[in-house]
C-alpha positions as semicolon CSV with decimal commas, in nm:
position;residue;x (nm);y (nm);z (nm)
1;X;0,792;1,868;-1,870
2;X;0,944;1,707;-1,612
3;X;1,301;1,664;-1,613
4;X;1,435;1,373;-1,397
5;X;1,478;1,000;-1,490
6;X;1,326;0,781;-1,279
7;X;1,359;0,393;-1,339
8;X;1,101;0,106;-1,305
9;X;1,147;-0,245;-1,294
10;X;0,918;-0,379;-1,586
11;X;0,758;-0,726;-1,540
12;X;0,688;-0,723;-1,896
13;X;1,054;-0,694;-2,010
14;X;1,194;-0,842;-1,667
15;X;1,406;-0,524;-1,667
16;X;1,449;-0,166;-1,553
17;X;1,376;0,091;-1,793
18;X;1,325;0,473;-1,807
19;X;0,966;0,571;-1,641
20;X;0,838;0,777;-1,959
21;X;0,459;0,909;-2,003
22;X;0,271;0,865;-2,286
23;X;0,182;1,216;-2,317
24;X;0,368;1,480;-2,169
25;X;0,350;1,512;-1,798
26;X;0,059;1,265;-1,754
27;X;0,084;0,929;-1,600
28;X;-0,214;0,674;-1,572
29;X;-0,179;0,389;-1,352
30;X;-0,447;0,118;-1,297
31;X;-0,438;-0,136;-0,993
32;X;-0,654;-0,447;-0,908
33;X;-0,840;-0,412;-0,616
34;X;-0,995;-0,643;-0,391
35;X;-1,281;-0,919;-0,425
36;X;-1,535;-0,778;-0,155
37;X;-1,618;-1,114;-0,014
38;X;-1,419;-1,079;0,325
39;X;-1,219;-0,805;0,517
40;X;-0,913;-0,639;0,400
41;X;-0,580;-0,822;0,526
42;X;-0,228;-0,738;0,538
43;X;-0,160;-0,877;0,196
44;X;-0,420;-0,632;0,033
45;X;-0,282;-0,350;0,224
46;X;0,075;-0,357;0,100
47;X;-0,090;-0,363;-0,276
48;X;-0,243;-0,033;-0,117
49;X;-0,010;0,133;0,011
50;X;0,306;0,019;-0,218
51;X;0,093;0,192;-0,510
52;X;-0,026;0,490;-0,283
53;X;0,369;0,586;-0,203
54;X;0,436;0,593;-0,574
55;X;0,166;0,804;-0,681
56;X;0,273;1,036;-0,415
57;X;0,637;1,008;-0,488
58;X;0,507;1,115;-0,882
59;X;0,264;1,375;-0,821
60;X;0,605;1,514;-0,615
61;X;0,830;1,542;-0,872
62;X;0,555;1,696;-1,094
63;X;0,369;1,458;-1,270
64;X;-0,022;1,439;-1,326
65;X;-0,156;1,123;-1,194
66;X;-0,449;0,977;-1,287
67;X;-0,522;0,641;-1,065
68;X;-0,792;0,391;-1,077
69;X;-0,874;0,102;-0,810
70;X;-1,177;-0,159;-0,882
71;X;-1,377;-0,295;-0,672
72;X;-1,480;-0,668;-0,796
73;X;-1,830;-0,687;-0,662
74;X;-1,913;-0,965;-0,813
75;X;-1,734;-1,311;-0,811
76;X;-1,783;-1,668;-0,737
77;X;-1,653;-1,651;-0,403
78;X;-1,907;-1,401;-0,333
79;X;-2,199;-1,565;-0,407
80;X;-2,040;-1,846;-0,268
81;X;-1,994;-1,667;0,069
82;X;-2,403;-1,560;0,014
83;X;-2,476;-1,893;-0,013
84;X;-2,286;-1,995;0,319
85;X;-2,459;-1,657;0,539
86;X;-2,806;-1,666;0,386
87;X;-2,669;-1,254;0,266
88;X;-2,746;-1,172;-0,081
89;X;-2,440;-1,104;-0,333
90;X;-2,507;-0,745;-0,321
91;X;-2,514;-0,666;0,008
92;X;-2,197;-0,848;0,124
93;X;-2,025;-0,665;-0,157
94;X;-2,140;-0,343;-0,027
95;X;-2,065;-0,455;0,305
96;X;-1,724;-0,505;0,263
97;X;-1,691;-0,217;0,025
98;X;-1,718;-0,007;0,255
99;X;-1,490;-0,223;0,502
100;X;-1,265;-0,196;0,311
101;X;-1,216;0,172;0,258
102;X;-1,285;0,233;0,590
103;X;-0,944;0,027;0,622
104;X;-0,764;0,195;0,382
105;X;-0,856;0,565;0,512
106;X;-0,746;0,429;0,857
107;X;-0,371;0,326;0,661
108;X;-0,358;0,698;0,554
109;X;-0,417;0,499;0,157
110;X;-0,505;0,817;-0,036
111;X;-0,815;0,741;-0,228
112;X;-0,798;0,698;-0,603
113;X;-0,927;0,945;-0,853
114;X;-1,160;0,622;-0,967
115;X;-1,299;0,300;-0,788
116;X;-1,548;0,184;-1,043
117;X;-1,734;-0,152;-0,951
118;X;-1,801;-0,435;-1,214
119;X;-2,188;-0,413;-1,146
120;X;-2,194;-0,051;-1,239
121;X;-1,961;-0,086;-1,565
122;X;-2,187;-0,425;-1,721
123;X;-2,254;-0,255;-2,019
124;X;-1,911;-0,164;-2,077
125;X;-1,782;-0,498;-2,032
126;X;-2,042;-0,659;-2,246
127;X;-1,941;-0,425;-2,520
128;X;-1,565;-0,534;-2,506
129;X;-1,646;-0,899;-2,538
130;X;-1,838;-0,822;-2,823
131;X;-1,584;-0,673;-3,012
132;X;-1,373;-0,990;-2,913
133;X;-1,675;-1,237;-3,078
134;X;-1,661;-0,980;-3,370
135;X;-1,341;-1,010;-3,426
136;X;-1,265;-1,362;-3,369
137;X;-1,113;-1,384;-3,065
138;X;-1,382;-1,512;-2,876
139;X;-1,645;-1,789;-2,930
140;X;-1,950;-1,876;-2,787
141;X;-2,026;-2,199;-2,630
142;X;-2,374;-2,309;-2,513
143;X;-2,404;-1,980;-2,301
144;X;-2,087;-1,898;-2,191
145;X;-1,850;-1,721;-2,399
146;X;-1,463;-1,805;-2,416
147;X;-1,112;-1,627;-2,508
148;X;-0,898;-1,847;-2,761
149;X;-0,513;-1,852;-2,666
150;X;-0,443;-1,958;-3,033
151;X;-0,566;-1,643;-3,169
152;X;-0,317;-1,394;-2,965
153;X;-0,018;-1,522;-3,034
154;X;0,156;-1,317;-2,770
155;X;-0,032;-1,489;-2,502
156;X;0,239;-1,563;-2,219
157;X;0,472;-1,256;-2,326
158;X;0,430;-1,150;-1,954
159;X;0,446;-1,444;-1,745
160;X;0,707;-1,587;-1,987
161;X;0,539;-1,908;-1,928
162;X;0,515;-2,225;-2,166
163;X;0,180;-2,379;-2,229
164;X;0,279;-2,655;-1,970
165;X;0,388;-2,402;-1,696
166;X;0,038;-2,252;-1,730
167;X;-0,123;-2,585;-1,731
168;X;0,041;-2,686;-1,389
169;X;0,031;-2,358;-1,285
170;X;-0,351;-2,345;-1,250
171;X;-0,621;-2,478;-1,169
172;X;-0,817;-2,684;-1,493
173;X;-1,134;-2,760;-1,474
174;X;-1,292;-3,036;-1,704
175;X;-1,461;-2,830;-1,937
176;X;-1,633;-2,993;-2,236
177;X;-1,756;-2,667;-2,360
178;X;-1,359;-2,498;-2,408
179;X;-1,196;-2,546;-2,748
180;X;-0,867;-2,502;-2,515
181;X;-0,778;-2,588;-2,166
182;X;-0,636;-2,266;-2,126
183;X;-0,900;-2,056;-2,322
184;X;-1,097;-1,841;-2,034
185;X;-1,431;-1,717;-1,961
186;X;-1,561;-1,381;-2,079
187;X;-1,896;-1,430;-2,015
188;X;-2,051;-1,701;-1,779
189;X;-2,391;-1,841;-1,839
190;X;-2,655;-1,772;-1,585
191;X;-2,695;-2,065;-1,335
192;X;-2,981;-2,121;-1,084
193;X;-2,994;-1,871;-0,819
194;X;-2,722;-1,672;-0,899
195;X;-2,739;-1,255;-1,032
196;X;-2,731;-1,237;-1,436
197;X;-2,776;-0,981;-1,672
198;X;-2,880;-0,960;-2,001
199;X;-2,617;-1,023;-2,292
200;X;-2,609;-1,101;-2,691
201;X;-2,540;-1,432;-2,520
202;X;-2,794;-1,487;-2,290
203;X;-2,819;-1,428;-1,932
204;X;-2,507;-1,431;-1,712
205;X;-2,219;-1,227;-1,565
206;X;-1,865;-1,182;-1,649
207;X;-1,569;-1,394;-1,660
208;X;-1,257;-1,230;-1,375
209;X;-1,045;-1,101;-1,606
210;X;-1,253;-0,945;-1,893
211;X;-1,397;-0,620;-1,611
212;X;-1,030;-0,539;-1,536
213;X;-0,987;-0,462;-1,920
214;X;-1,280;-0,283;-1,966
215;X;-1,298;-0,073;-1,660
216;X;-0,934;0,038;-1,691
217;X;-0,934;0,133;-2,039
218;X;-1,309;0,359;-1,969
219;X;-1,108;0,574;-1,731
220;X;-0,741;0,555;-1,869
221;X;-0,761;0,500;-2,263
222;X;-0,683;0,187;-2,430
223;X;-0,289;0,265;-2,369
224;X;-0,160;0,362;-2,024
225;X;0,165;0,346;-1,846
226;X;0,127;0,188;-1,538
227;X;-0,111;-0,097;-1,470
228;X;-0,011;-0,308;-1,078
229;X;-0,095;-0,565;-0,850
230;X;0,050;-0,818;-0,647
231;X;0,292;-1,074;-0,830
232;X;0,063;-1,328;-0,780
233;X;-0,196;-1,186;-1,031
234;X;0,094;-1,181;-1,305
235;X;-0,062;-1,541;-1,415
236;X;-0,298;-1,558;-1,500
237;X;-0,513;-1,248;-1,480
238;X;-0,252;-1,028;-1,584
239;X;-0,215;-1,193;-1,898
240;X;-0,538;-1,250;-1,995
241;X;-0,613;-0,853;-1,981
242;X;-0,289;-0,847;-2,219
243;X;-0,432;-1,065;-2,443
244;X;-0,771;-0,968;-2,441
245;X;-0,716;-0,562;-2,415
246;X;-0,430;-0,582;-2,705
247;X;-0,666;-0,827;-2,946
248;X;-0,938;-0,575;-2,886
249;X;-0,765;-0,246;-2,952
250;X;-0,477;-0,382;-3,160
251;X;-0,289;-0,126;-2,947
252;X;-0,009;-0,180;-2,652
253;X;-0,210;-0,240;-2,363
254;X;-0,003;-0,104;-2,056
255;X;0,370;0,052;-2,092
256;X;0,493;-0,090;-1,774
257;X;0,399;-0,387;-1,508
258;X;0,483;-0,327;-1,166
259;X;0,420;-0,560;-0,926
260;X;0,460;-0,582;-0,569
261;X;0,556;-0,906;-0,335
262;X;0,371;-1,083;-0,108
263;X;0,266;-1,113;0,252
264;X;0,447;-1,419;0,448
265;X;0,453;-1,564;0,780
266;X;0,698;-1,768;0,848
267;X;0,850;-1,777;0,482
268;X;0,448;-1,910;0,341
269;X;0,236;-1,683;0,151
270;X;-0,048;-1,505;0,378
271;X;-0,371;-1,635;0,226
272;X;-0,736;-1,682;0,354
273;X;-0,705;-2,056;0,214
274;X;-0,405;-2,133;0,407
275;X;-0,590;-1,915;0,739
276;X;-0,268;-1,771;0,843
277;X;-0,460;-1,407;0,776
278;X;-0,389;-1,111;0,978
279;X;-0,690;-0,856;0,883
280;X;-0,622;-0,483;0,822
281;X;-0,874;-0,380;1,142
282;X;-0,689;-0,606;1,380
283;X;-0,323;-0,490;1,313
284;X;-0,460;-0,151;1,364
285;X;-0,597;-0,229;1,655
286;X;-0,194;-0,330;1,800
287;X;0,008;-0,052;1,595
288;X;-0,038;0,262;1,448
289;X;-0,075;0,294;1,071
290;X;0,245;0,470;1,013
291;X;0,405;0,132;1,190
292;X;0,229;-0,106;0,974
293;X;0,337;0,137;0,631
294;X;0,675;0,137;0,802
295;X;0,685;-0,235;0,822
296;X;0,567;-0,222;0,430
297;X;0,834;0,042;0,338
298;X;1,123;-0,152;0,534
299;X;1,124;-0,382;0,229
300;X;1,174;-0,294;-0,127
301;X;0,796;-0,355;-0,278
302;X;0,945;-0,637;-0,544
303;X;1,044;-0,836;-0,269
304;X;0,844;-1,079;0,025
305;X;0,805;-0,913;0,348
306;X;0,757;-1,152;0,630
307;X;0,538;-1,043;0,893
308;X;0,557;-1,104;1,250
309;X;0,432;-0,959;1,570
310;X;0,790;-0,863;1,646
311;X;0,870;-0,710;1,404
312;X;0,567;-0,499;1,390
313;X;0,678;-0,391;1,737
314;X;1,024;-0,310;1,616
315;X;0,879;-0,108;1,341
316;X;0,682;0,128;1,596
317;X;0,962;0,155;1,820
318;X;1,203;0,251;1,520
319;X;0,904;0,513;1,483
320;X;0,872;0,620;1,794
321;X;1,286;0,729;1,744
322;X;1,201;0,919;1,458
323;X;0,919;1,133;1,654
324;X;1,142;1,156;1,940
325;X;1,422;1,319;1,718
326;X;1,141;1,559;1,584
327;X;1,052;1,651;1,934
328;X;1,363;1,714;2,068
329;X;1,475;1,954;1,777
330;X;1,136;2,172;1,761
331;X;1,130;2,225;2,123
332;X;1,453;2,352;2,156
333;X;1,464;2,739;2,188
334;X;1,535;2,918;1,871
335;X;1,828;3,094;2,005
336;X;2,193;2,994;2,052
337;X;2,463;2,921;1,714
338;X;2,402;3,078;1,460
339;X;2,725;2,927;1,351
340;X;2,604;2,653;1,139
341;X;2,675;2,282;1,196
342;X;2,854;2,137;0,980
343;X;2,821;1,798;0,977
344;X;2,441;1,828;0,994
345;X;2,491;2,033;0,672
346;X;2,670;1,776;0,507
347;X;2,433;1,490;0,638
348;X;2,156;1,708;0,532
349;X;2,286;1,739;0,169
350;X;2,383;1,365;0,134
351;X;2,004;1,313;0,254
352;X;1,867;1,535;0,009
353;X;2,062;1,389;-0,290
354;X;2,066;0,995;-0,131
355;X;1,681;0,990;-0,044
356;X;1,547;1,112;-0,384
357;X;1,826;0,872;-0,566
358;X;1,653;0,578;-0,377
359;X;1,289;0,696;-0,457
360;X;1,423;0,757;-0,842
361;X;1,556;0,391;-0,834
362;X;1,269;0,180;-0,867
363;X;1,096;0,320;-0,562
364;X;1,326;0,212;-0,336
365;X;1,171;0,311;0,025
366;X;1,397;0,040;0,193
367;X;1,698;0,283;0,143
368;X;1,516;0,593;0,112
369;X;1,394;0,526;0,530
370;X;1,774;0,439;0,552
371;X;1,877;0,739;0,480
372;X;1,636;0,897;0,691
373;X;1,750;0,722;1,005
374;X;2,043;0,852;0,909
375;X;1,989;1,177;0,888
376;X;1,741;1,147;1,205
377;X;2,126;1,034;1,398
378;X;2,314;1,343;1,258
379;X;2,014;1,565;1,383
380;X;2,029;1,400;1,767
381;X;2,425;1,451;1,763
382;X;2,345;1,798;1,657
383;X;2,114;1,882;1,922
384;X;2,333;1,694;2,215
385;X;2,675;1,888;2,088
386;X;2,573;2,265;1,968
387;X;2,198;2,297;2,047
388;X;1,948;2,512;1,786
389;X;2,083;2,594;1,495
390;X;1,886;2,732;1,136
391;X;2,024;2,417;0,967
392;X;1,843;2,209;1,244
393;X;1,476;2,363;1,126
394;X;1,607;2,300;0,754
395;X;1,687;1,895;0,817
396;X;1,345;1,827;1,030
397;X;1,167;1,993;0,721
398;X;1,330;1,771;0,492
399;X;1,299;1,443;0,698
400;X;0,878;1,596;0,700
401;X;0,890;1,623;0,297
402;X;1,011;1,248;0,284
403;X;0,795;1,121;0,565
404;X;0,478;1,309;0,368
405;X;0,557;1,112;0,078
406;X;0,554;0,742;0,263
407;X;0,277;0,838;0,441
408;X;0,446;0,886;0,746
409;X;0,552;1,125;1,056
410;X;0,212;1,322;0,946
411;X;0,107;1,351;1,366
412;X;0,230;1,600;1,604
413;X;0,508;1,455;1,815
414;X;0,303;1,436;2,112
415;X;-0,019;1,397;1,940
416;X;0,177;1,045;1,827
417;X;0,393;0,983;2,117
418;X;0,066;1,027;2,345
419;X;-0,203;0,961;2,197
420;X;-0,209;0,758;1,934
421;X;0,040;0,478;2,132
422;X;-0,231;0,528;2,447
423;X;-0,508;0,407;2,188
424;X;-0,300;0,105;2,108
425;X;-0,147;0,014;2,468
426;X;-0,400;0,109;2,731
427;X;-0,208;0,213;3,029
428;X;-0,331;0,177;3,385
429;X;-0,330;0,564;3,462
430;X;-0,497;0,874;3,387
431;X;-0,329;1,171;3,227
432;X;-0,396;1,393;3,454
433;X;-0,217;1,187;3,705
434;X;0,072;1,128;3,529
435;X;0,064;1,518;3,457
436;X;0,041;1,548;3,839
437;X;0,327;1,327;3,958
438;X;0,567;1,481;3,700
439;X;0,423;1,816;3,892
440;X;0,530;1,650;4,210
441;X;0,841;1,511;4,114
442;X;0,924;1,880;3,928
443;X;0,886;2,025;4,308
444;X;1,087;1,713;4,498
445;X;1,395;1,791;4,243
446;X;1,387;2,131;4,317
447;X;1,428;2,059;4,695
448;X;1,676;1,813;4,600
449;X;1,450;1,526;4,723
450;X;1,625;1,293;4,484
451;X;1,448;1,001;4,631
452;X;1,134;1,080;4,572
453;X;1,192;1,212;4,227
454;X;1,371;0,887;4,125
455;X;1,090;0,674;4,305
456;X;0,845;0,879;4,112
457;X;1,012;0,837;3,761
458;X;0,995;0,440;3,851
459;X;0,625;0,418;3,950
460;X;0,559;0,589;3,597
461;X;0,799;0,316;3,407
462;X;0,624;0,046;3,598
463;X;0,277;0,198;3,468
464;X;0,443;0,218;3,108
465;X;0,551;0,587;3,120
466;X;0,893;0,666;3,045
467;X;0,971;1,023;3,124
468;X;1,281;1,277;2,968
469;X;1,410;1,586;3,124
470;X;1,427;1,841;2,868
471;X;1,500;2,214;2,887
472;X;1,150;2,296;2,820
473;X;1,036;2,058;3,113
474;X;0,988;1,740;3,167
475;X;0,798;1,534;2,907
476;X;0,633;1,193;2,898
477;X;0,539;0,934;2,628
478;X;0,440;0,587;2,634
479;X;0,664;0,295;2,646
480;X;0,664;0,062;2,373
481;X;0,673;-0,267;2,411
């Protein structure tokens, strides 16, 4: 078993509680994935990587993770986007299928143990809306089939919304064919020129909600602990799978709802209809991935994170510190005190304790990265005052175990410092003649040619080169902006 609390904020109860399996050491946790209609933006990346940290952070601490992603692969808005390119609905689906996990491998987004698709799971889906009908929950009408709010009468236990705050909170259209405004499709009716299957019904396709329910509960049971999304699914997809899943099974549908804020720019919500997106290929085409995680991970997931392009710069320069401090300790010689250091030691224990605390609180990466800037402070004053030391190795090792777990500091100092900055910020100069001017300038210092060392070291800062003198040699990486 594994022995440590850890505490979740629970949208369902609007409080934290206890994180605490089912059964034993397993946890199961279900996310919404995207609608394959366009590329991946910044908004469907934090979802990504807000739920990738915490299955890493679990699967640290000992627990079995099971995680499952969908991919909605059929939707209005993709046949509507077919009907705007002339594509058909199944090949812009698989088109931006595999857009998007190219995206999400390029994030460092682990890939879940499960991605199932709703065209692959319509048997499964049909199946649960029949058991709806059977039961009463459902009703046909003229070809589509409905869900009736009446007959759950915890419908809104999530959202804690009236029926008026669901009313105004989206959008109604006049439907002669619903017994209640409210009451949502399960199974649309086939129209002209659109993909159907067969059904007890008729031809059509399902309703939005009803795949979520049936494709998490074919992988994770029909009780799991942790189902997620962004907070603006709470209403009203998120309830419907609560009402539909629980009338179903007549079991608790998911133990705990964690959601994650949104996207902004300039304090409004980044969304394709406003067209304030920023898409996942293009911010990785300006900063690394760990930048764009870090920029993530700066904020605690419940809340808004508001994007700009400085701030996405500060982020990879608040990186670049953190490789810098890794390079400077490793290549220092592994000789000289073996007295320890002291106030390393203590930082180092306080980090150990402080980091995990954070991570054990609700996921809390804001303060956990804290703490690691911390820590990456005591480990500079350690290497400027006393030079190697065993508890040195020790600290970058624990800032590594951390960093593995947000999906970050996983590149070789100069593989990152180098390299992957020189694919973001083309510089105008080769490496070999940078590596052949430091050669010079090596030579013109040991003649004492000041000068021309100095006027060398400025030539390479005007090219975007900033160079540091270290007892191993002198060392280069590129300037960020």
């Amino acid at each position: 078993m594994v022995d440590i609390k850890i505490k979740v904020y629970n949208t369902l109860s609007q409080r934290m509680e206890e994180l605490v399996p089912l059964e034993g050491n397993r946890i199961r946790m279900y996310v919404c994935g995207p609608t394959v209609y366009d590329s991946a933006h910044l908004g469907h990346a934090r979802a990504a990587v807000t739920f990738d940290v915490i299955r890493r952070f679990l699967q640290n601490v000992g627990y079995k993770v099971t995680y499952a992603r969908n991919f909605t692969d059929i939707d209005d808005k993709i046949i509507n986007k077919s009907r705007q390119t002339g594509i058909p609905p199944d090949e812009i689906a698989r088109i931006y299928t595999e857009e998007y996990r190219r995206d999400m491998d390029a994030l460092g987004v682990q890939p879940p143990d499960f991605e199932p698709k709703v065209t692959e799971h319509i048997p499964d889906i049909i199946e649960l809306i029949r058991i709806l009908v059977d039961k009463g929950f459902a009703y046909q009408s003229d070809g589509d089939v409905f869900f009736s709010i009446k007959k759950f009468p915890g419908y809104g236990k999530l959202s804690k919304r009236t029926p008026e705050e669901m009313l105004a909170g989206i959008r109604i259209d006049i439907n002669e064919k619903k017994e209640d405004p409210l009451d949502f499709a399960l199974w649309k009716g086939a129209k002209p020129d659109e993909p159907w299957w067969e059904s007890p019904w008729g031809k059509g396709r399902p309703g939005w909600h009803i795949e979520c329910s049936a494709m998490s509960m074919k992988y994770l049971g029909t009780s799991f602990e942790i189902h997620g999304g962004g907070k603006d699914l709470i209403f009203p997809h998120h309830e419907n799978e609560i009402a539909q899943s629980e009338a179903a099974t007549g079991k608790e549908f998911v133990k705990y709802w964690i959601h994650n804020g949104l996207i902004q720019i300039n304090r409004e919500k980044m969304s394709k209809s406003i067209g304030n997106i920023i898409n996942v290929k293009d911010a990785l085409s300006r900063w690394s991935r760990e930048a764009i995680r870090l920029f993530f991970l700066s904020h605690h997931y419940q809340n808004p994170a508001d994007f700009s392009e400085r701030t996405l710069d500060e982020n990879e320069s608040a990186l670049e510190r953190l490789y810098i401090t890794i390079k400077r300790a490793s290549d220092l010689r592994k000789e000289g005190s073996l007295t320890e250091d002291r106030e390393l030691a203590n930082s180092l224990k306080r980090f150990k304790q402080s980091w995990f605390e954070a991570m054990c609180n609700d996921f809390n990466t804001a303060d956990a990265l804290g703490d690691l800037f911390e820590l990456s402070r005591a480990i500079n004053r350690s290497v400027d005052s006393i030079g190697w030391t065993p508890t040195l190795d020790e600290a970058i090792k624990e800032m590594k175990t951390l960093g593995n777990i947000l999906g970050i500091l996983e590149y070789q100092p100069d593989d990152y410092l180098r390299k992957e900055k020189l694919s973001k910020r083309p510089i105008e100069i080769t490496e070999q003649e940078i590596e052949e001017l430091i050669r010079e300038r090596t030579e013109a210092r040991k003649a004492k040619n000041w000068k021309r060392a100095d006027e060398i070291r400025e030539y390479l800062k005007s090219k975007g080169i900033i160079l540091e003198d270290t007892p191993k040699g002198t060392i280069w990486r590129i300037k960020t902006n």
